[in-house]
Structure formats: structure tokens, C-alpha cells
C-alpha positions in Angstrom: -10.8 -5.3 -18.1 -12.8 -7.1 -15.6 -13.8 -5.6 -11.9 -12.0 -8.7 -10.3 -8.8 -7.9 -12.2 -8.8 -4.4 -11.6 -9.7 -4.7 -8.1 -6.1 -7.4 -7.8 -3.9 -4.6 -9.6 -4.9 -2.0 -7.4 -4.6 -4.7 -4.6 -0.8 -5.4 -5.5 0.1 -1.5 -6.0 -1.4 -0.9 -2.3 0.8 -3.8 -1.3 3.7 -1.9 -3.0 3.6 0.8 -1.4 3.2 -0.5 1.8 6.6 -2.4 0.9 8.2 0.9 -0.2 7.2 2.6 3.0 8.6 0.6 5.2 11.9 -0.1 2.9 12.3 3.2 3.5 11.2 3.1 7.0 14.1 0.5 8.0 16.8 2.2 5.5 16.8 5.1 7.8 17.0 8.1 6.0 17.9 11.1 8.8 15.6 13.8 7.0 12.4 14.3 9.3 10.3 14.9 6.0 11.6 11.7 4.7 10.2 9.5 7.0 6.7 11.7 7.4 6.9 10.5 3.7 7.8 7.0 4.6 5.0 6.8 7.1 2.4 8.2 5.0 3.1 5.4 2.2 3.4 2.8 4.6 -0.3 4.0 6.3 -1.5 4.4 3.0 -0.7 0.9 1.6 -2.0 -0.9 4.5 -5.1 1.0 4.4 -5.6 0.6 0.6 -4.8 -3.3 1.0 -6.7 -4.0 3.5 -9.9 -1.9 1.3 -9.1 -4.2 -1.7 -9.1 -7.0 -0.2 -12.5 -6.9 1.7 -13.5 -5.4 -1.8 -11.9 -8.7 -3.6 -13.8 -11.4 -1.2 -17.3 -9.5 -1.4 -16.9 -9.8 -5.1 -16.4 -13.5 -5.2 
């Protein structure tokens, strides 16, 4: 597999999980440890996107 092509899967699963995060975020789940988690995917995703995509346009 090709470094552009792994570099755009990883870029969509970031981009997932950001997604998932803040799904969970705006659902509103009472449990304090259940949004710490929601919080931490959401930070996570936007960090990871935003790492893959820099990574994506130096590769061009």
C-alpha cells in the first residue's frame, strides 16, 4: 500500500473519531467518565486530522 493511501485511511479514522466524540458529546450521556471519554476522542480526532492532513499536502 502506498504512503498517500495510508496516510488518507488514517486521515478518515481521525475524522471518525472526532465524529464519534462529539456524537457522543451532544447525546448527553450523565456519567462524568463518559464524557472525559467523549472529550478525549473528540481532542484526539481533531489533533490526528489536522497531523494527517498537513502530512497529506507535504506529500503531494
Amino acid at each position: 500500500m502506498k504512503r498517500r493511501a495510508r496516510t488518507v485511511i488514517a486521515l478518515v479514522g481521525c475524522l471518525l473519531i472526532f465524529v464519534t466524540g462529539i456524537a457522543r458529546i451532544f447525546a448527553g450521556s450523565p456519567s462524568d467518565t463518559t464524557m472525559f471519554i467523549s472529550y478525549l476522542f473528540a481532542v484526539t480526532g481533531v489533533i490526528g486530522a489536522i497531523a494527517n492532513g498537513v502530512y497529506l499536502s507535504k506529500a503531494k
